[in-house]
N, C-alpha and C positions, 0 to 999 in steps of 0.2 A: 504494500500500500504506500503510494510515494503521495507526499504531503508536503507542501513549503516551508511548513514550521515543523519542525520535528521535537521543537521544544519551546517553549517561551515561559519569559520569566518578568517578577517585577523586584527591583531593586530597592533593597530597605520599602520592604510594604510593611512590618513589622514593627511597632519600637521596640526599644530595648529592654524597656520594660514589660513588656507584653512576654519577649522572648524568656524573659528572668522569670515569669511568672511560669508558664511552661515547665520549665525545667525543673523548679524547687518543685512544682506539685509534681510531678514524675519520680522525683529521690523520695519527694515524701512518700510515698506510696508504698517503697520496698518491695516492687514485687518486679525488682528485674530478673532477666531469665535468659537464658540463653537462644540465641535466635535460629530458629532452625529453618527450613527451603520447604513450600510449596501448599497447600491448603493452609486458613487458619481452624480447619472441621480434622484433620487430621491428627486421629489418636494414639498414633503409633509409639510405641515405647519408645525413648529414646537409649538404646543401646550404646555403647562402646564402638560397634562397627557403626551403627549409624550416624554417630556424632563424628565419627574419622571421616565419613562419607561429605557431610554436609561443613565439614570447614577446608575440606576442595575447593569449595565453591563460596564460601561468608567464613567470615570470624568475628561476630560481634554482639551486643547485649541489647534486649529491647525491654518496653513496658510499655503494655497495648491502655492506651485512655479511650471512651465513649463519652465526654462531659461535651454537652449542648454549649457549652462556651469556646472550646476549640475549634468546633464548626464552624459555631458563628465569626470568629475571625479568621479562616481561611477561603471559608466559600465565596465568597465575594470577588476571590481572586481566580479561584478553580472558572468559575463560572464566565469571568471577565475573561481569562486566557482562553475558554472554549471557543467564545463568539470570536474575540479580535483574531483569533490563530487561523480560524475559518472550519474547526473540525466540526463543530456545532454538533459534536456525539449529544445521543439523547441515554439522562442518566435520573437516575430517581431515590440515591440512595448514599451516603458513605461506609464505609468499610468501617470499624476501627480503628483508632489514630495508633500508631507504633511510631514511639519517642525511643531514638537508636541511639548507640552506644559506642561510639567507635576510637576507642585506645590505642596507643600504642603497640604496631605490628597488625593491628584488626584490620580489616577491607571486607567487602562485595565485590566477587568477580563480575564478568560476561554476564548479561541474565537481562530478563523479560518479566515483567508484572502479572503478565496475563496470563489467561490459561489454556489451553487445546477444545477444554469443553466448560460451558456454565458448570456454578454449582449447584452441585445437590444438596441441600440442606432442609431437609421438611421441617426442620424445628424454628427454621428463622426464616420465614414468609420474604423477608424482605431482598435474604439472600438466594434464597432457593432461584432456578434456573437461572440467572445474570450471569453478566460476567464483565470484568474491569473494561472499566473504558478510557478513566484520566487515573496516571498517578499526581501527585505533587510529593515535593520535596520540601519542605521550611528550614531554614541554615539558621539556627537555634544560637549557635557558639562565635566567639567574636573569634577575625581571623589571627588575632594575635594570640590565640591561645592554643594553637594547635599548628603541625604542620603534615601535610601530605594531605589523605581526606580527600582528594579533587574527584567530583563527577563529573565523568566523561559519557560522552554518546557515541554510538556504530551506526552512521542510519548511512542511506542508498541513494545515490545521484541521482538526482534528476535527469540529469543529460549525459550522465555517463554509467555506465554500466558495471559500476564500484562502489564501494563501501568507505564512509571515511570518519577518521575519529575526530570528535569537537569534545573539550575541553568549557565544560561550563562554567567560567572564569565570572562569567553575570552574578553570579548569587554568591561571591566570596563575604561580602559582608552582611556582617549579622539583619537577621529578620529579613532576607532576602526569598525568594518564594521562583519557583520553578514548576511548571504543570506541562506533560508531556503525554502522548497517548502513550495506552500501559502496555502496547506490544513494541515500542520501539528500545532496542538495546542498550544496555549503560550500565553505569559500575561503580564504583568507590574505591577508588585506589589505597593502599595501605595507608596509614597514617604514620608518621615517625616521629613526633614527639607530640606531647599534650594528649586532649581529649576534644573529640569534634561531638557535639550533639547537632541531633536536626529530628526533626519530628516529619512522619512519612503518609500521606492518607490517597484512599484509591475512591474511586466513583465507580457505581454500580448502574448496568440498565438492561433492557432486555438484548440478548445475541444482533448481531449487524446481521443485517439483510440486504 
């Protein structure tokens, strides 16, 4: 699916206080966890070989929020990037907020939001058959307190018939906001000193036709 924007963002749409606020209420909570790849309906034990499996692929900490207040300061933007980008996906729903963790030596490889098929979820009406349509990203941490962290994108030429990486240097400072559609590629490079937070939320709607 080739798109003109493969991503767009707004620069300091956050204040700092807002971001401050975020983040205390996330430690406050204590209920970080380690992050693992792929449903958030998925019961699977986490083994020893599973968890070798899945830091292949991520090394990092999260804690999932649902407070109507975190919405309300991000949709405004999800919603604005929809229209101005031109995707104008139709979505009816957010995910779960996941407030990420990412330390020293942590990263997200390669990888894609979406999924192959809706989900199935008969317990949650809202999630049952959907399937992601926007992610966003929120840049939680100032950029003087961490280094490495950088999200990059793999998206596909328009006019050429290649792949190229973009480096999304837009959202380095704090309370900066990025919303992308959730199949397009990207990743988080390791981090090598500090600690980068950013809070991560997806849009729900029914399957593209």
């Amino acid at each position: 699916m080739l798109q003109e924007w493969s991503y767009f963002y707004f620069k300091k749409a956050l204040s700092a206080v807002d971001c401050q606020k975020i983040i205390d209420f996330a430690i406050a909570k204590k209920k970080e966890q380690f992050a693992t790849t792929g449903s958030l309906n998925d019961t699977e034990k986490l083994t020893k070989k599973r968890k070798k499996q899945i830091l292949k692929i991520r090394d990092s900490n999260v804690v999932w929020m649902s407070e109507s207040w975190i919405y309300d300061l991000i949709d405004p933007f999800i919603s604005k990037a929809n229209y101005n980008a031109g995707w104008k996906f139709e979505f009816n729903y957010h995910e779960p907020s996941q407030f990420t963790i990412y330390r020293k030596g942590q990263y997200y490889d390669w990888h894609q939001d979406s999924y192959s098929k809706p989900y199935e979820n008969k317990e949650n009406i809202h999630m049952n058959g959907k399937t992601r349509k926007l992610s966003m990203t929120l840049q939680l941490s100032k950029p003087s307190s961490y280094k490495g962290g950088k999200l990059e994108f793999y998206v596909p030429q328009i006019k050429k018939p290649v792949y190229k990486k973009f480096i999304c240097n837009e959202i380095a400072e704090q309370g900066s906001i990025c919303v992308f559609p959730s199949h397009v590629w990207h990743r988080v490079t390791p981090v090598t000193k500090g600690t980068r937070y950013s809070l991560v939320n997806w849009t729900l709607g029914a399957p593209f036709k």
